[in-house]
C-alpha positions in Angstrom: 31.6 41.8 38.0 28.7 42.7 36.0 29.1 43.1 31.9 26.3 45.2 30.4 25.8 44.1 26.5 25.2 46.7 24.1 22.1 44.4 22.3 22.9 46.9 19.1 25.9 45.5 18.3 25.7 41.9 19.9 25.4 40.2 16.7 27.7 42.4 15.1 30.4 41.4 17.0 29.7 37.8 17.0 29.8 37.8 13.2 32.9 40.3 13.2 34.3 36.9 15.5 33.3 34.3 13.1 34.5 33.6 9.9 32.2 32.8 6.9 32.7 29.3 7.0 31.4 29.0 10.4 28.3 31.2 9.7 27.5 28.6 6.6 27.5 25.6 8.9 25.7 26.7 11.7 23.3 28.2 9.1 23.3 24.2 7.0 23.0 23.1 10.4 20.0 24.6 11.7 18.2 23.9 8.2 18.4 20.8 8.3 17.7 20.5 11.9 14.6 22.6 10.7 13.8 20.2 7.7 13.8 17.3 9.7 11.2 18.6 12.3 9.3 19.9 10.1 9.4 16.2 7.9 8.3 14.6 11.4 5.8 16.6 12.5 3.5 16.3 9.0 3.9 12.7 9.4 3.8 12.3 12.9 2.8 15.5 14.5 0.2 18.2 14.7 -1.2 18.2 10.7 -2.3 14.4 11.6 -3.0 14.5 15.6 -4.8 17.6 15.0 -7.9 16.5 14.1 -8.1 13.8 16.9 -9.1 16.9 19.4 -12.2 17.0 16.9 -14.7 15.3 18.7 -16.1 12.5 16.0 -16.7 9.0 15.1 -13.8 7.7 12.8 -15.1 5.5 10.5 -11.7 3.9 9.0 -12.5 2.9 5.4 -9.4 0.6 3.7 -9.2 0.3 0.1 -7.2 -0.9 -2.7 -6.0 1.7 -5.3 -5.4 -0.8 -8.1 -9.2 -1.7 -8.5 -11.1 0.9 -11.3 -13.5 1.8 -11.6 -14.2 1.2 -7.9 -11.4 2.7 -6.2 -8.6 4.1 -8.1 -5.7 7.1 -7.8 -6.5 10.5 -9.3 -3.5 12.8 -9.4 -5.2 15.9 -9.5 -8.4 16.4 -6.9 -12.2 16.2 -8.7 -15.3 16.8 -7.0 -15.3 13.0 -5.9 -12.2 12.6 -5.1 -11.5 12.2 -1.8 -7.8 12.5 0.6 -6.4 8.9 1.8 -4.7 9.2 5.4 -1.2 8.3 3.1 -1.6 12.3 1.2 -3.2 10.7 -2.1 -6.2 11.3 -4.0 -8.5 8.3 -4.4 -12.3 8.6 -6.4 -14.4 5.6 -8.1 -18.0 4.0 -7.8 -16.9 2.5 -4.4 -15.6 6.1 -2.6 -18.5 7.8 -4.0 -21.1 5.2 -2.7 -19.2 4.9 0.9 -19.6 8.8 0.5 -23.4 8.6 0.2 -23.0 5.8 3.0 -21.8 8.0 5.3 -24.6 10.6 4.6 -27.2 8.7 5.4 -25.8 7.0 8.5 -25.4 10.7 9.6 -29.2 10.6 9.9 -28.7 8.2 12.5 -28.5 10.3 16.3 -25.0 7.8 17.0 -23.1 8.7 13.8 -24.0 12.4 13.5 -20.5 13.6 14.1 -19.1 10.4 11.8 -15.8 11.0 9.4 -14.1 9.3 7.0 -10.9 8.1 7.2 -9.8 6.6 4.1 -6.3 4.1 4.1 -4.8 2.5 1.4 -3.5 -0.8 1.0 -2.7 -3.5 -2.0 -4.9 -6.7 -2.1 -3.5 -8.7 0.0 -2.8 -6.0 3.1 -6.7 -4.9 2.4 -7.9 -8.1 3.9 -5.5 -8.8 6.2 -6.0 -5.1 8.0 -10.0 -6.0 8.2 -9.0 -9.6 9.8 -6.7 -7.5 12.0 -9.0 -5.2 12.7 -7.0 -1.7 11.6 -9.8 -0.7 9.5 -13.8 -0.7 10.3 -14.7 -1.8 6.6 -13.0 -2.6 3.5 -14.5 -2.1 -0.1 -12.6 -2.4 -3.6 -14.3 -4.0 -6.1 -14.9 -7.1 -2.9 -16.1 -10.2 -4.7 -18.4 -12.2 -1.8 -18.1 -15.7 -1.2 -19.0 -18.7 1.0 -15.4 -18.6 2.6 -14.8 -14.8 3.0 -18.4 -15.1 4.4 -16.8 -17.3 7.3 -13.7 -14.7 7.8 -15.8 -11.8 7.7 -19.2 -9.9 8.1 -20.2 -8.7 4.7 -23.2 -5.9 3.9 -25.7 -7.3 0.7 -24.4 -7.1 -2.3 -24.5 -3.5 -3.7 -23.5 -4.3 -7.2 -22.7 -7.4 -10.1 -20.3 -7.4 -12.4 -20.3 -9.6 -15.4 -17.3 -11.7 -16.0 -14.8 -10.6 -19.0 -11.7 -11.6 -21.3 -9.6 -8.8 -22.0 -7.4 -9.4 -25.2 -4.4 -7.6 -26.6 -6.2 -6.1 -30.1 -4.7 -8.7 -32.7 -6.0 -10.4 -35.8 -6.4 -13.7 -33.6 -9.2 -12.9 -31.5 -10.9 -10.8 -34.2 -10.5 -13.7 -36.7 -11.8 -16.1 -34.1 -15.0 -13.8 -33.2 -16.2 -13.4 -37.0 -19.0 -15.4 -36.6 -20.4 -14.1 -33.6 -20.1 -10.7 -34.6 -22.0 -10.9 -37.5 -24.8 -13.1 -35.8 -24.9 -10.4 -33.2 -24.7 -7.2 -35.6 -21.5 -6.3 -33.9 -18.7 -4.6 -34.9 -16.3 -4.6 -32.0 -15.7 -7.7 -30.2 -16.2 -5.7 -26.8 -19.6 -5.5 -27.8 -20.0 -9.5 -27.7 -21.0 -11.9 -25.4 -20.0 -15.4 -25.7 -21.7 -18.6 -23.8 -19.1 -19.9 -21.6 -19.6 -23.6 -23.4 -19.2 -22.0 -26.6 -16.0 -19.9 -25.5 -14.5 -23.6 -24.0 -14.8 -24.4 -27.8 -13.1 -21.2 -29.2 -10.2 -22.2 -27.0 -9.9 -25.5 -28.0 -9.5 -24.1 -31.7 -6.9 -20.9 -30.6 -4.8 -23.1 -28.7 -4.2 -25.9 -31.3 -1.2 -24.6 -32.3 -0.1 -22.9 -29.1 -1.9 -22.7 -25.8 -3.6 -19.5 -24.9 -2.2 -18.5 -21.1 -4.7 -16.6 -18.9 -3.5 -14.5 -16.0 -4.8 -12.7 -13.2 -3.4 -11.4 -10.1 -3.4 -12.9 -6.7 -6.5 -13.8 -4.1 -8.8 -13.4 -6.8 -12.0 -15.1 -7.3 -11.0 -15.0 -11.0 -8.7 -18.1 -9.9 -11.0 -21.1 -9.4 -12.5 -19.9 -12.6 -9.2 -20.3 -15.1 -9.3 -23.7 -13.2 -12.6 -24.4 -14.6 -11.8 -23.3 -17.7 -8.5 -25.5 -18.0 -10.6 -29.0 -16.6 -13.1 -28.1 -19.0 -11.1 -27.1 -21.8 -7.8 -29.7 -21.7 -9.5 -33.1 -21.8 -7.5 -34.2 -25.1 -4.7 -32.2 -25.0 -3.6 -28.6 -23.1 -5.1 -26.1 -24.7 -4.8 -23.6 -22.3 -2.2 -22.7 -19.6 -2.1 -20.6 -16.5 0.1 -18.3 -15.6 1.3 -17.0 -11.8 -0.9 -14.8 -10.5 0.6 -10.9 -10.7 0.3 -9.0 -7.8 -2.2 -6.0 -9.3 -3.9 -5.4 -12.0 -2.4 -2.9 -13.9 0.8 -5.8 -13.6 -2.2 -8.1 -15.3 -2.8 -5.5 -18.2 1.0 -4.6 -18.8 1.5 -8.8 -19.1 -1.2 -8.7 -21.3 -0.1 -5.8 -23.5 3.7 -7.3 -24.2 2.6 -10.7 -24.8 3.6 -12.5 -21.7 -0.1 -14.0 -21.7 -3.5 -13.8 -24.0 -6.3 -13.2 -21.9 -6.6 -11.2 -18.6 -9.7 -12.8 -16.9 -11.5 -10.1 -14.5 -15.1 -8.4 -14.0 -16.2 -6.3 -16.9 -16.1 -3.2 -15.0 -12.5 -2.7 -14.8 -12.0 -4.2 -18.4 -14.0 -1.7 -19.6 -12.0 1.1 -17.9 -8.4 -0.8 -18.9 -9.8 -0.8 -22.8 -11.0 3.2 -22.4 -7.3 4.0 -21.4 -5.4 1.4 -23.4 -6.7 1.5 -27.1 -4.0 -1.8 -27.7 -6.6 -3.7 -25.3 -10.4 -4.9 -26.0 -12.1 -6.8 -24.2 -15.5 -9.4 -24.4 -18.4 -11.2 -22.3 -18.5 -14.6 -21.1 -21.4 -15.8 -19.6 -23.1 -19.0 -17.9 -25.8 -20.2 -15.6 -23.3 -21.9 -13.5 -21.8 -19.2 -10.9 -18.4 -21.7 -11.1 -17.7 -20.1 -14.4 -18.2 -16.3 -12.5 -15.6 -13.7 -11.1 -18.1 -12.4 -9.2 -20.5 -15.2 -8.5 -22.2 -13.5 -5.6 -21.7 -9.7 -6.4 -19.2 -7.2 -4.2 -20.2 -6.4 -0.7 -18.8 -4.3 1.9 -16.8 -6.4 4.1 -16.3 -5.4 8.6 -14.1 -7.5 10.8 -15.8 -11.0 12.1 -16.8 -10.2 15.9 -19.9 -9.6 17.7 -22.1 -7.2 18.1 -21.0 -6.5 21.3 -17.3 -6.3 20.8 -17.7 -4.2 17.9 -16.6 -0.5 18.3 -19.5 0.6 16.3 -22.6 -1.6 16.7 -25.1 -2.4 14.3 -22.8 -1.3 11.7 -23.4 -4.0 9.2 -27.1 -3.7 9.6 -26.9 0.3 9.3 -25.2 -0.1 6.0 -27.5 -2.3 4.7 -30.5 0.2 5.6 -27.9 3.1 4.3 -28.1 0.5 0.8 -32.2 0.5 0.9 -32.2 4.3 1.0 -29.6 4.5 -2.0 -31.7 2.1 -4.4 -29.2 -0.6 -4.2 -30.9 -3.1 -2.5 -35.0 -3.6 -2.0 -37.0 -4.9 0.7 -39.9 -7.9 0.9 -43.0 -8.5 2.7 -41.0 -9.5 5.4 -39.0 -6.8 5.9 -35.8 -8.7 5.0 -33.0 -6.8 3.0 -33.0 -8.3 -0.6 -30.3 -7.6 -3.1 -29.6 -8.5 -6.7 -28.5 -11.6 -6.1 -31.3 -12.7 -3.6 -33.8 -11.0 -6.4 -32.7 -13.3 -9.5 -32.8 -16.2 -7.2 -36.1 -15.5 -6.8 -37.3 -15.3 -10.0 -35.2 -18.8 -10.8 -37.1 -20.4 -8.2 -40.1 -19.0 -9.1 -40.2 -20.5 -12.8 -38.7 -24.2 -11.2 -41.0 -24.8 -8.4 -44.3 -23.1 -9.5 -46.1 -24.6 -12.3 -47.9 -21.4 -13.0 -45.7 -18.6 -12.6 -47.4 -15.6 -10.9 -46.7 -13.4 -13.5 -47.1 -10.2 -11.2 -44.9 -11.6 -8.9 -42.2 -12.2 -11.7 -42.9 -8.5 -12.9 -42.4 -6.6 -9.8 -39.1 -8.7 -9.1 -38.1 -8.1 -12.5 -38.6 -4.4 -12.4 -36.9 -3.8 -8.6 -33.6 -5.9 -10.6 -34.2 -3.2 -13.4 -34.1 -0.4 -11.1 -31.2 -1.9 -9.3 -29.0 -2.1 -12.3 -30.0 1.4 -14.2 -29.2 2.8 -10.7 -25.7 1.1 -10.8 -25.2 1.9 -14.4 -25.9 5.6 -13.5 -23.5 5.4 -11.0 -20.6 4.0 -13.0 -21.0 6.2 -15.6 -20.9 8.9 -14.1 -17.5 7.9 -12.4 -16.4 7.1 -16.4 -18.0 10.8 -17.0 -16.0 12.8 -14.1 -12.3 11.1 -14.4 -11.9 11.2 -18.3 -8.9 13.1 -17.5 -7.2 10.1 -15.6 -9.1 8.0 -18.3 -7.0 9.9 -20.8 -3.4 10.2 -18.7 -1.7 7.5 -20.6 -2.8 8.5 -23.9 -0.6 11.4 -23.2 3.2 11.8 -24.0 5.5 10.8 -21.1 6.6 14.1 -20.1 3.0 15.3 -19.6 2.4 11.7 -17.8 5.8 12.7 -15.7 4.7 16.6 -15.1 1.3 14.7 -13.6 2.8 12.1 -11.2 5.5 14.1 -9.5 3.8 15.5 -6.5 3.2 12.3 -5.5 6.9 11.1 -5.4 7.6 13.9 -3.4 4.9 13.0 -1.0 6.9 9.1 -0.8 10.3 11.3 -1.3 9.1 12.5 1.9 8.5 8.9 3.7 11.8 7.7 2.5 14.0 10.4 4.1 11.5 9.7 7.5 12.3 5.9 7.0 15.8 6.6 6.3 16.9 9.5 8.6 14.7 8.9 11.7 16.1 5.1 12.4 19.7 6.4 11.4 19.6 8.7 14.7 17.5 6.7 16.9 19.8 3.7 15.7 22.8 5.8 16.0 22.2 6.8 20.0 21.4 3.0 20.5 24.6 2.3 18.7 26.4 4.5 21.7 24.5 2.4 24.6 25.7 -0.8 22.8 29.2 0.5 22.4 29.6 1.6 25.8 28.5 -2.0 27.1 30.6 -4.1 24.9 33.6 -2.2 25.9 33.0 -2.6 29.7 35.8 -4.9 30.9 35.1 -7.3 33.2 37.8 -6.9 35.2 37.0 -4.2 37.1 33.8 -5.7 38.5 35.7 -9.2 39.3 34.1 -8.6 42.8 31.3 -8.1 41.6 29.4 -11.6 40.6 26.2 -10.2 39.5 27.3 -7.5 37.5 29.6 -10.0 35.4 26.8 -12.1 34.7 24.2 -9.4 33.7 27.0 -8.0 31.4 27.8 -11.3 29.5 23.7 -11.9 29.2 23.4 -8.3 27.8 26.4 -9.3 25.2 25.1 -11.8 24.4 22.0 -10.7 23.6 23.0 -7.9 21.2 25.4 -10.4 19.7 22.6 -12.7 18.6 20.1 -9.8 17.6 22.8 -8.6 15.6 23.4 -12.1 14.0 19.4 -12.8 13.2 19.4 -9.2 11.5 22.2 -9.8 9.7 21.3 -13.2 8.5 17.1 -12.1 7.7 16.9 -10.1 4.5 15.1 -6.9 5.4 12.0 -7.2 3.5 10.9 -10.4 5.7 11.7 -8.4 8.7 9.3 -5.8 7.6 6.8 -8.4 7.5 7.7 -10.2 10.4 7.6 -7.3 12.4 4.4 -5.9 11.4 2.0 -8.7 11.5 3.7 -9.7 15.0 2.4 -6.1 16.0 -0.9 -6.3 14.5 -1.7 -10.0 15.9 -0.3 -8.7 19.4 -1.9 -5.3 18.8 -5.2 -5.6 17.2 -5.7 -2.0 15.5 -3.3 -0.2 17.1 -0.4 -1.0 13.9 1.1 1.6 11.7 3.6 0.8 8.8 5.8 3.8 9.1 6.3 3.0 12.8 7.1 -1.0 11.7 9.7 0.6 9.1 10.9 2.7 11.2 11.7 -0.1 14.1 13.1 -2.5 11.2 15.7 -0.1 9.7 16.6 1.3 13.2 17.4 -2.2 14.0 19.5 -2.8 11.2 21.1 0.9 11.6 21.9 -0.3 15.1 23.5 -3.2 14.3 25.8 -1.8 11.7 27.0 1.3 13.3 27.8 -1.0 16.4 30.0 -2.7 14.3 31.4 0.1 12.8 32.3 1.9 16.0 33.9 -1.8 17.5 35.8 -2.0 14.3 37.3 1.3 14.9 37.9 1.2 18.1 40.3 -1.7 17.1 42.1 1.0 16.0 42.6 3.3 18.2 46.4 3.8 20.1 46.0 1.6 23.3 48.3 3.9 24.9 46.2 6.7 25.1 43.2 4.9 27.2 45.8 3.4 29.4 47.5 6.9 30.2 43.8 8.0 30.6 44.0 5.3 33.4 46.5 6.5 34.7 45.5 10.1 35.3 42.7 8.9 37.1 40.1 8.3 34.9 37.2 5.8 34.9 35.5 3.8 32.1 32.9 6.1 31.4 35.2 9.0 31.2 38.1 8.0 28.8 35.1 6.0 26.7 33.2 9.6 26.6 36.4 12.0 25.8 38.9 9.4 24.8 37.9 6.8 22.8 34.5 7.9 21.5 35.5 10.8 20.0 38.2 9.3 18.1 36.4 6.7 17.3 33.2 8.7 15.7 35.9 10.8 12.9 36.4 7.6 11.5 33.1 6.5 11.9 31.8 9.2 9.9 31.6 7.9 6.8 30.8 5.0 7.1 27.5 6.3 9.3 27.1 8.1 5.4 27.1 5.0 4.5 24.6 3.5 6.7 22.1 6.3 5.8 22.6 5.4 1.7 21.6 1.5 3.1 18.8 2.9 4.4 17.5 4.5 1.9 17.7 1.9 -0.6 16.3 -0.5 2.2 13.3 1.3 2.5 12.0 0.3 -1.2 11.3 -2.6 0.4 8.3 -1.5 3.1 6.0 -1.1 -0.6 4.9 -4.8 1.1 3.1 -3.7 4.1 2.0 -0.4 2.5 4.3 2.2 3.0 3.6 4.9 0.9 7.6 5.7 0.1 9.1 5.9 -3.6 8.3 1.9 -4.5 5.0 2.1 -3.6 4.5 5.7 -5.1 5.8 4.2 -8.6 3.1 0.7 -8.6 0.5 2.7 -7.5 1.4 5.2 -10.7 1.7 2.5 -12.7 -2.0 1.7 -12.6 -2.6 5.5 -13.6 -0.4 5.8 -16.1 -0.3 2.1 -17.5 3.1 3.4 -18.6 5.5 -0.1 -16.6 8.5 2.1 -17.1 8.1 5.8 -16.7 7.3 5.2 -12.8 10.5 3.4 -12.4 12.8 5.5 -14.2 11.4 8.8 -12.4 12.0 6.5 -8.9 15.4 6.2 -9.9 16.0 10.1 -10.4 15.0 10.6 -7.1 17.2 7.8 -5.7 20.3 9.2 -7.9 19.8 12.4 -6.4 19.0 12.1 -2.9 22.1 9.3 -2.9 24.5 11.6 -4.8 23.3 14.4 -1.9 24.4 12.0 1.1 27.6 11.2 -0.9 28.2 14.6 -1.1 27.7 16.0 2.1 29.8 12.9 3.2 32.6 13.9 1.3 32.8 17.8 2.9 32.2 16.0 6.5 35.3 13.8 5.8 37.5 16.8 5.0 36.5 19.1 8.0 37.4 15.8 9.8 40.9 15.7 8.1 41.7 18.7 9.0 40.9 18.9 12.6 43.3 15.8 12.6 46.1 17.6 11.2 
């Protein structure tokens, strides 16, 4: 029999045969069915695979967010600004000189068709993606030294930084400086330098009473230097003290600002930049002949994975740089044709004036004027970066809601990772969850004959029991660790974050809705499955429309409650660089320097998206109740 279908009034008789309620489910249904693939595919899908059809060179560039002037977060676009691969807006001295960089390796016939591809990453992650070779080169405001020179390749030294104190602005610094203000005709104490001997001595009057405690944050070169200032300084008695390290810088400044330490020792780049924001900081100078008594005894460089030329994807690279340098101003060339930068050029003249015993003063003039021209072309360079961002410059002089108005389109952009963290390993844990279920309820008994089967069964049971043991047992932030640097040792350059999060929650969702579903199962009336038996069904089938079924009402929410878990799990992927809320909020922090407006619009979010899972929990659970009844 054939039915013809009047197509005018097809859907008009399908709504006439459904209710309202139905209509408004299906409808929530396929929203959030939509919502979701549109959340994975601008993470995952065609806005980032796209451009991979483009035939170019990717030049991955890492950075570190937290390091102004060099590299820092701009929440609204400038000219210099330039797109990370994690949605944000990064500019400073160091994007805008790997920007003229990449111009004038262009030139060159093998990087014509090169691109930038910028990623983000704290301190700590910056390095250790370059020694896992995720990223082509890493620059942030990169101190060079003897032992990063044996871990990595590093470019000549495109800039040098002096090495300052940055001070909360109190009477006991200012009262300290007096002398040296007036013998300098100065009337800030930002406009001082101080001998490093001579500061040593400051200390020693300052910390009679009650040591001074210096901080910085962690792998700094600023490190060995507190050291050297605390040998040097507490030979009678401790005069100074150090604090542990913070993990940024903006963390350093904040410390710094409620009293927690004195003096925030870093380059006097970014201490001029915190004291331009923060009008409660200053800063001054320290200087010395000895580089030991130097944050940044050797300058900043441009650092590439340790490897061959051979084995390197883009060869030459280091070399091209260094050429890319020459053509920028930022480093000269001698008679022999060697690359010489700052640092190579005041060495020069040092050596000059200790081994000849009549200095060639034209010698000592052209070196003199090539550092000149070196550091007015750097100075150019910085202030212009000071010239272009005085709008981020001037963020946190601004009142919190204008600071808040500012910073929330990038908590939706790690609003957006947390529901991919959260709701993508829910499912894929949740159809693992069914495999697992099904096997743990296969009774042995019915393959007694069957030897081999038994023994592959009981290995499989005992596998997921001790996975699910170790996950239980290993909070979840080591396992994000864990599990990402095992990828990236095993994987050189092939590692991504999100997927790492993604695999540790999924885990951990697996393992708790197994769990979930065994407990309930518990539960269930053994009658039913052995009347199942009865009729003639097999495992599969009275697991599949028995016991599953059944089994999955109750579940419901505690699944909910899985996904709230995740959620609030996935603050803790910040670690390995994760863009989600956590990370969102730090990196804010160093824009606003506001330590609590970050946190308290992080926890709106969390309220809300938590009370929305609750909610939808709660309407789930009764459409559940009543099917029962």
């Amino acid at each position: 029999m054939i039915i013809f279908i009047n197509k005018k009034h097809f859907f008009k008789n399908i709504c006439q045969n459904t209710n309202k309620t139905q209509i408004l489910k299906i409808t929530i249904l396929l929203i959030s069915f939509l919502f979701l693939i549109w959340l994975n595919l601008s993470t995952f899908g065609y806005f980032h695979i796209k451009k991979h059809f483009k035939k170019k060179i990717i030049l991955k560039v890492g950075v570190n967010n937290n390091s102004a002037p060099n590299v820092f977060k701009v929440l609204e676009p400038n000219k210099g600004a330039q797109k990370a691969v994690n949605g944000e807006y990064i500019a400073g001295f160091d994007i805008d000189l790997i920007n003229n960089i990449s111009e004038e390796l262009k030139k060159i016939d093998k990087f014509k068709d090169l691109e930038l591809e910028f990623h983000v990453f704290d301190f700590a992650g910056l390095l250790n993606a370059l020694e896992q070779e995720t990223i082509d080169i890493a620059v942030s405001s990169l101190s060079i030294t003897d032992k990063r020179k044996e871990k990595y390749d590093v470019s000549k030294t495109y800039m040098q930084t002096g090495t300052s104190m940055v001070v909360k602005n109190n009477k006991r610094f200012d009262d300290l400086f007096d002398d040296l203000r007036n013998k300098q005709n100065k009337k800030n104490i930002k406009e001082i330098k101080i001998n490093y001997n001579e500061f040593c001595q400051k200390l020693k009057v300052l910390g009679k009473e009650k040591p001074i405690k210096f901080i910085t944050f962690l792998n700094t070169v600023a490190i060995p230097v507190i050291e050297k200032i605390k040998s040097d300084t507490n030979k009678e008695k401790e005069y100074v003290i150090k604090n542990n390290e913070l993990t940024s810088s903006p963390a350093c400044f904040t410390d710094v600002l409620q009293g927690k330490s004195d003096i925030f020792i870093t380059d006097n780049c970014l201490a001029r930049w915190a004291c331009e924001i923060n009008q409660d900081l200053t800063y001054f100078d320290v200087y010395s002949d000895n580089l030991e008594h130097s944050t940044c005894p050797q300058g900043l460089g441009i650092f590439l994975p340790k490897k061959n030329d051979e084995d390197r994807r883009m060869t030459n690279l280091q070399k091209d740089i260094n050429k890319a340098l020459l053509e920028l101003n930022l480093v000269e060339k001698d008679e022999k044709g060697e690359f010489q930068d700052i640092i190579d050029l005041k060495k020069k003249i040092h050596e000059l004036k200790e081994t000849s015993k009549e200095v060639n003063v034209e010698d000592q003039k052209k070196i003199e004027k090539q550092i000149t021209n070196i550091e007015k072309q750097v100075k150019e360079r910085l202030d212009k970066v000071f010239d272009e961002n005085k709008e981020t410059i001037e963020l946190p002089i601004k009142n919190i809601f204008i600071q808040a108005q500012k910073t929330i389109p990038s908590y939706l952009e790690g609003l957006k990772t947390t529901l991919i963290l959260a709701i993508d390993s829910l499912i894929i844990g949740f159809l693992l969850a069914i495999v697992c279920t099904l096997i743990k309820n296969i009774k042995l008994d019915s393959h007694k004959n069957n030897l081999l089967m038994v023994a592959i069964i009981k290995m499989i049971n005992t596998s997921i029991n001790t996975l699910f043991f170790v996950l239980k047992g290993i909070p979840v932030a080591a396992q994000a660790m864990l599990i990402y640097y095992s990828i990236t040792f095993l994987f050189k350059g092939s590692s991504n974050p999100l997927h790492a999060g993604i695999f540790v929650l999924m885990l951990n969702s697996l393992a708790s809705i197994t769990m979930i579903l065994m407990q309930n199962i518990k539960f269930l009336d053994k009658g039913q499955i052995e009347a199942s038996h009865s009729l003639g069904m097999n495992q599969k089938q009275v697991f599949f429309f028995i016991v599953f079924p059944q089994t999955l009402k109750r579940s419901v929410p505690f699944i909910f409650q899985q996904l709230i878990t995740n959620i609030k799990d996935s603050s803790f992927f910040a670690i390995i660089g994760i863009t989600e809320l956590s990370w969102q909020a730090q990196s804010n922090m160093g824009s606003t320097f506001n330590p609590i407006l970050p946190f308290v619009m992080i926890s709106f979010f969390y309220l809300i998206i938590i009370s929305m899972t609750g909610f939808l929990s709660k309407i789930l659970e009764k459409n559940i109740n009543k099917l029962k009844k």
